[in-house]
C-alpha positions as CSV (number, residue, x, y, z in Angstrom):
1,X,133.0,50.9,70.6
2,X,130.9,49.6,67.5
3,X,132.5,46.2,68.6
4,X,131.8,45.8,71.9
5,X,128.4,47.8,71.2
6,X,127.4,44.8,68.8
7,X,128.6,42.1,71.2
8,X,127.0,43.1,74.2
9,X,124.0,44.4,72.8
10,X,123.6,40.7,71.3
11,X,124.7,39.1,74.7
12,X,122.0,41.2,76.4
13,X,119.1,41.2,74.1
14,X,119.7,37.6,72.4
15,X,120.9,35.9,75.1
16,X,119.5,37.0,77.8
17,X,123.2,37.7,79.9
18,X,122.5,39.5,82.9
19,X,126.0,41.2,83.3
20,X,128.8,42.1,81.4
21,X,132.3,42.1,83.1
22,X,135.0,43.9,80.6
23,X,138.5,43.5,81.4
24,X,141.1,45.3,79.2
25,X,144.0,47.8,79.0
26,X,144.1,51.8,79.1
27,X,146.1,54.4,79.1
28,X,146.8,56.5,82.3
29,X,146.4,60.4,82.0
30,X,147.1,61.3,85.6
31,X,150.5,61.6,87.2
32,X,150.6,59.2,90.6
33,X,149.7,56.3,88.3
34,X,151.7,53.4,88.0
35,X,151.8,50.2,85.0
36,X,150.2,47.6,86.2
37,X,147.4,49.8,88.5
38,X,143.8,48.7,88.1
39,X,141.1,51.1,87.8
40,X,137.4,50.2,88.2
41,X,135.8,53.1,85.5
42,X,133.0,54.2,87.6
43,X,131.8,56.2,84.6
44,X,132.6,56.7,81.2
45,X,133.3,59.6,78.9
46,X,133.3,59.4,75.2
47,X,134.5,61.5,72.2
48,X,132.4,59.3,69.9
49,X,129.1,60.0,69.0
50,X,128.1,56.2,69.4
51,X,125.3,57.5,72.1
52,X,123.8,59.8,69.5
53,X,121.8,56.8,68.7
54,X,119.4,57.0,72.0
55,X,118.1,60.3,70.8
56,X,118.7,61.9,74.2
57,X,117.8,65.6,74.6
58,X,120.9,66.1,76.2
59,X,124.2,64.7,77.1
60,X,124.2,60.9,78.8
61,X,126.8,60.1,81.2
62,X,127.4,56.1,81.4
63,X,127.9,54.9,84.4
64,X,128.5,51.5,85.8
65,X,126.7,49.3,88.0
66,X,127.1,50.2,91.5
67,X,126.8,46.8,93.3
68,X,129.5,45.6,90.7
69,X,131.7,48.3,91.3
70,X,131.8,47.6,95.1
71,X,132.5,44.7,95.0
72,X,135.5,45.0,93.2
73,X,136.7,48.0,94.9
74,X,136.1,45.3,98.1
75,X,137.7,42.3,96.4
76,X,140.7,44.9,95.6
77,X,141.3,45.8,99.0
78,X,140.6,42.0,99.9
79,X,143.5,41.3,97.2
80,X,145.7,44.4,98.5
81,X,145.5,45.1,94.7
82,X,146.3,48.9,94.5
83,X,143.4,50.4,92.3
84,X,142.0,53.9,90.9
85,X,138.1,54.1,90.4
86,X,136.5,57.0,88.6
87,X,135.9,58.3,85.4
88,X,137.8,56.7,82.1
89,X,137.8,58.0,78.7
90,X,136.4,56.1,75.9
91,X,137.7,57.5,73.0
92,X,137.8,56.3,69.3
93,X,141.1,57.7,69.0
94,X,144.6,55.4,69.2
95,X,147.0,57.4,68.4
96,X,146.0,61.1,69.6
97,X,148.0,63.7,67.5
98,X,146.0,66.7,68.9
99,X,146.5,65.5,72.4
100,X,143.0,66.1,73.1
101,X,143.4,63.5,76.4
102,X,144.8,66.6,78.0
103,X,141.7,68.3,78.3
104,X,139.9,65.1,79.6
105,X,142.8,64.7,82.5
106,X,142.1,68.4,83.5
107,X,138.4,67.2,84.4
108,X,140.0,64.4,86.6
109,X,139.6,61.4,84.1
110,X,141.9,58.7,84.6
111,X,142.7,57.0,81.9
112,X,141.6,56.4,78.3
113,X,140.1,53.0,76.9
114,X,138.0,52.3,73.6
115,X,134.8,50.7,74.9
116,X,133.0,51.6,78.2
117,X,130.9,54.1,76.7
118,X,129.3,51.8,74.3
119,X,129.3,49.2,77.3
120,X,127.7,51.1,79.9
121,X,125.0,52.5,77.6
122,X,123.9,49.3,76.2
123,X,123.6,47.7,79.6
124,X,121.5,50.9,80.9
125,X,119.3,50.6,77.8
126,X,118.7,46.7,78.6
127,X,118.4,47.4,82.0
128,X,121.5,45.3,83.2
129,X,124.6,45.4,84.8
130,X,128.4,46.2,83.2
131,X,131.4,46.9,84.7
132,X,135.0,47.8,83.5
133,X,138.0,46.8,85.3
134,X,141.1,47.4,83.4
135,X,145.3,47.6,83.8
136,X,147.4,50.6,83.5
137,X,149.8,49.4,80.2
138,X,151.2,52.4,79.1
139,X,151.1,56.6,80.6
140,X,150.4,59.4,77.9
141,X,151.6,62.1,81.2
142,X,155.1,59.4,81.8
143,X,157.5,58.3,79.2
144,X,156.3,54.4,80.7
145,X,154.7,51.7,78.8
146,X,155.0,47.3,79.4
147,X,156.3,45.4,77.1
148,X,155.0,42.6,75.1
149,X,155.8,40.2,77.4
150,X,154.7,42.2,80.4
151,X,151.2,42.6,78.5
152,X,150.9,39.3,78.3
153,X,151.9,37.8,81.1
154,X,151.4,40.3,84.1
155,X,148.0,41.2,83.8
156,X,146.4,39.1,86.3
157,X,145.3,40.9,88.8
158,X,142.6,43.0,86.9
159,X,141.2,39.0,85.6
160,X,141.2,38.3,89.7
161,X,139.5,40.9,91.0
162,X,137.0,40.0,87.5
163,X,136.5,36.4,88.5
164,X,135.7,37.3,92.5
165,X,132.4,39.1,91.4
166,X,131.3,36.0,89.3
C-alpha cells in the first residue's frame, strides 16, 4: 500500500490524472471461485493502518467509483468474462501465518490484494475516480494456484475488461 499510495497520490495531485485503473492479482477466500475469475473490488478492507493518516473520527470504508465499476461489470458481461464484484481485502500481509483471511471471508470478502485500500482513499481524498479489477491466481480456501507461466501469459482478460473503460 505505501507504493501504490505514493504513485497515485503523485499521479492525482502532480499530474493532474483523472482516474486510476489498477489491474493485479489476489487471492480468493471464498469457495465457488475459480483461477483465472475476475473480480471488480467494489470496496476495500484493510488490516493496515495506512488510512490512519486522514484523521477520521471513525472507521473509513474505500469504495470505488461507481460509474467505473459499471462499466466493467457491463464490458464483463459484454466479454462473457465470468467475474465476482464486492469487497477485497487489502492486507499488508503475504504470507498469513495466523490465518487472519478467515475472519475477513466470514464477512463475505472475496479475495485478498495489497493495494486498494491505499488506492481508493487517495482517489476519494483528490476527489477522483479508481477502480480495481484483478485475476483470481492462487485460493487460500482450495489447494489451487497458476503457475508461472499461467501468471504470465493468461491474464488477459482482467487487462480487457481494463482497456474497454479507457
Amino acid at each position: 500500500m505505501p507504493s501504490v499510495g505514493i504513485y497515485s497520490y503523485e499521479l492525482f495531485h502532480f499530474y493532474d490524472v483523472k482516474q486510476i485503473i489498477r489491474v493485479g492479482t489476489a487471492g480468493c477466500i471464498q469457495k465457488g471461485m475459480d483461477l483465472g475469475d475476475v473480480v471488480i473490488a467494489q470496496g476495500s478492507c484493510t488490516d493496515s493502518n495506512y488510512l490512519h493518516q486522514y484523521r477520521l473520527p471513525g472507521t473509513y470504508a474505500p469504495i470505488a467509483d461507481y460509474d467505473l465499476l459499471s462499466s466493467a461489470v457491463d464490458g464483463c458481461k459484454k466479454m462473457g468474462i465470468r467475474y465476482w464484484v464486492g469487497n477485497v481485502l487489502s492486507s499488508d500481509v503475504f504470507y498469513d501465518d495466523n490465518q487472519e483471511w478467515k475472519n475477513w471471508a466470514k464477512m463475505g470478502v472475496l479475495a485478498v490484494e495489497m493495494e486498494s485500500a491505499a488506492l481508493y482513499a487517495n482517489a476519494a481524498a483528490a476527489g477522483k475516480k479508481a477502480l480495481t479489477i484483478l485475476t483470481i491466481s492462487d485460493s487460500l480456501v482450495e489447494d489451487k494456484a497458476t503457475s508461472a507461466e499461467e501468471r504470465q501469459n493468461a491474464f488477459t482478460n482482467m487487462m480487457k475488461v481494463a482497456f474497454s473503460l479507457i
